[in-house]
C-alpha positions as semicolon CSV with decimal commas, in nm:
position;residue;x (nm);y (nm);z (nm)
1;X;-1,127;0,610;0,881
2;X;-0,799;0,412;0,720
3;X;-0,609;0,293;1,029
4;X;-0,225;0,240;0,954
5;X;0,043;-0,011;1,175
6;X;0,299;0,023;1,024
7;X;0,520;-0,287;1,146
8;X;0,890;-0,197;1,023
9;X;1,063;-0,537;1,029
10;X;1,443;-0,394;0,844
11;X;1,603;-0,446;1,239
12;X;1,587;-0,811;1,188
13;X;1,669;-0,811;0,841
14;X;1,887;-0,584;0,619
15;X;1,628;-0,715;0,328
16;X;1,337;-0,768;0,596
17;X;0,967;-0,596;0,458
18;X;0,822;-0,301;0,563
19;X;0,453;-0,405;0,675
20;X;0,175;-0,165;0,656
21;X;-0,136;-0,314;0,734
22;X;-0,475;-0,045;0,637
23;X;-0,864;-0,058;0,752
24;X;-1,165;0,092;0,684
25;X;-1,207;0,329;0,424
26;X;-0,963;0,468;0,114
27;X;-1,187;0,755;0,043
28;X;-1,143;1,137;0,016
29;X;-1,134;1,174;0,329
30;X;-0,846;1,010;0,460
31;X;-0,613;0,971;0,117
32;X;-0,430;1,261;0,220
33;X;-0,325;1,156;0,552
34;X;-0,278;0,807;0,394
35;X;-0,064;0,945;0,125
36;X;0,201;1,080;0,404
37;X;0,208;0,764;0,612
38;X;0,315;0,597;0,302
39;X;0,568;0,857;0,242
40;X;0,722;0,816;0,510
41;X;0,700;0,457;0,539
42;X;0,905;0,453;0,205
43;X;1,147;0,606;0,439
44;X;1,196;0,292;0,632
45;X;1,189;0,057;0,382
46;X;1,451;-0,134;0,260
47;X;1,350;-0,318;-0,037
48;X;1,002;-0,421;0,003
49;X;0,715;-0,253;0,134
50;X;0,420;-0,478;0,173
51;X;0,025;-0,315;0,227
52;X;-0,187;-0,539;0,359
53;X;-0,508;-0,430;0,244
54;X;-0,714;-0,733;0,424
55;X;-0,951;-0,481;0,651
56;X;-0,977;-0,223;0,372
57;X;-1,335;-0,222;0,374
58;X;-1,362;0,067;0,063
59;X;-1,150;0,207;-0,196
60;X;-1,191;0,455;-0,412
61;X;-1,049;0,705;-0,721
62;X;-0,843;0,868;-0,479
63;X;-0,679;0,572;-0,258
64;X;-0,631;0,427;-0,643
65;X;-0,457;0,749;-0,708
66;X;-0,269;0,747;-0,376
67;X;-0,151;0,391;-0,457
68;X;-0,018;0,446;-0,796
69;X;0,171;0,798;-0,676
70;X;0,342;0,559;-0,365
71;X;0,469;0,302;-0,644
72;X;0,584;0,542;-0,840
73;X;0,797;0,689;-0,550
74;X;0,935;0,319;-0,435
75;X;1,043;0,279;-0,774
76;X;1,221;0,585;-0,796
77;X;1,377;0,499;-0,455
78;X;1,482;0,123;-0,519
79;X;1,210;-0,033;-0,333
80;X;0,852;-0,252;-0,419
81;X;0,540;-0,205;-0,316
82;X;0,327;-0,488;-0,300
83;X;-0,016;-0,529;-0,220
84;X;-0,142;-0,853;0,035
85;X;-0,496;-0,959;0,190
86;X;-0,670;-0,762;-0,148
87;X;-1,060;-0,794;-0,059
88;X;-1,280;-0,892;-0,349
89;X;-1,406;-0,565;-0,434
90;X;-1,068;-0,389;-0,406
91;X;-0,983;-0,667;-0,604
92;X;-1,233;-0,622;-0,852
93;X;-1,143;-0,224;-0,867
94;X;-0,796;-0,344;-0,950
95;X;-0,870;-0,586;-1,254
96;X;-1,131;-0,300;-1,405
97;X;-0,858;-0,051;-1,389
98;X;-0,602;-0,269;-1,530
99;X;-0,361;-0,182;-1,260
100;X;-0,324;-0,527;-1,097
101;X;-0,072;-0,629;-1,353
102;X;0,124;-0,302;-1,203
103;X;0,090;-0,404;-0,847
104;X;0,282;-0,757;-0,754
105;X;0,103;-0,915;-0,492
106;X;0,199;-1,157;-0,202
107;X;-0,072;-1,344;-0,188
């Protein structure tokens, strides 16, 4: 099961982050439910909203999916969505697919 804090940080900073830090599994199971937390956390971002992906512990076709329909939604809305803590084999997922050069990363 994907467990979402979502840390907003835009109180201490008009250009603060929006945090989201995910575990467990991206999987068909829980993309829907992951898709609307990161709906509305586009709704309290300012500028920036960070997923840490560090306890991510699986990800497949469908978190891809969900991932590419959230950036596509901060763009329209002005903000960036940036990925942080990648494991290897997310990692890995990301360079086969070629959408690492779509997703900035912070590190």
């Amino acid at each position: 099961m994907t467990v979402i804090d979502t840390a907003s940080l835009a109180g201490v900073s008009a250009s603060a982050p929006t945090l989201v830090h995910l575990s467990g599994d991206i999987d068909i199971f829980t993309t829907a439910r992951l898709r609307q937390r990161l709906i509305d956390a586009l709704g309290d971002s300012t500028g920036l909203l960070v997923l840490d992906l560090s306890q991510v512990t699986f990800c497949g076709a469908g978190g891809l999916g969900v991932l590419v329909g959230v950036q596509s939604r901060a763009r329209a809305q002005g903000i960036t969505l940036a990925l942080t803590g990648v494991p290897p084999r997310v990692t890995r997922l990301l360079l086969i697919t070629g959408l690492d050069r779509h997703f900035p990363s912070t590190g």
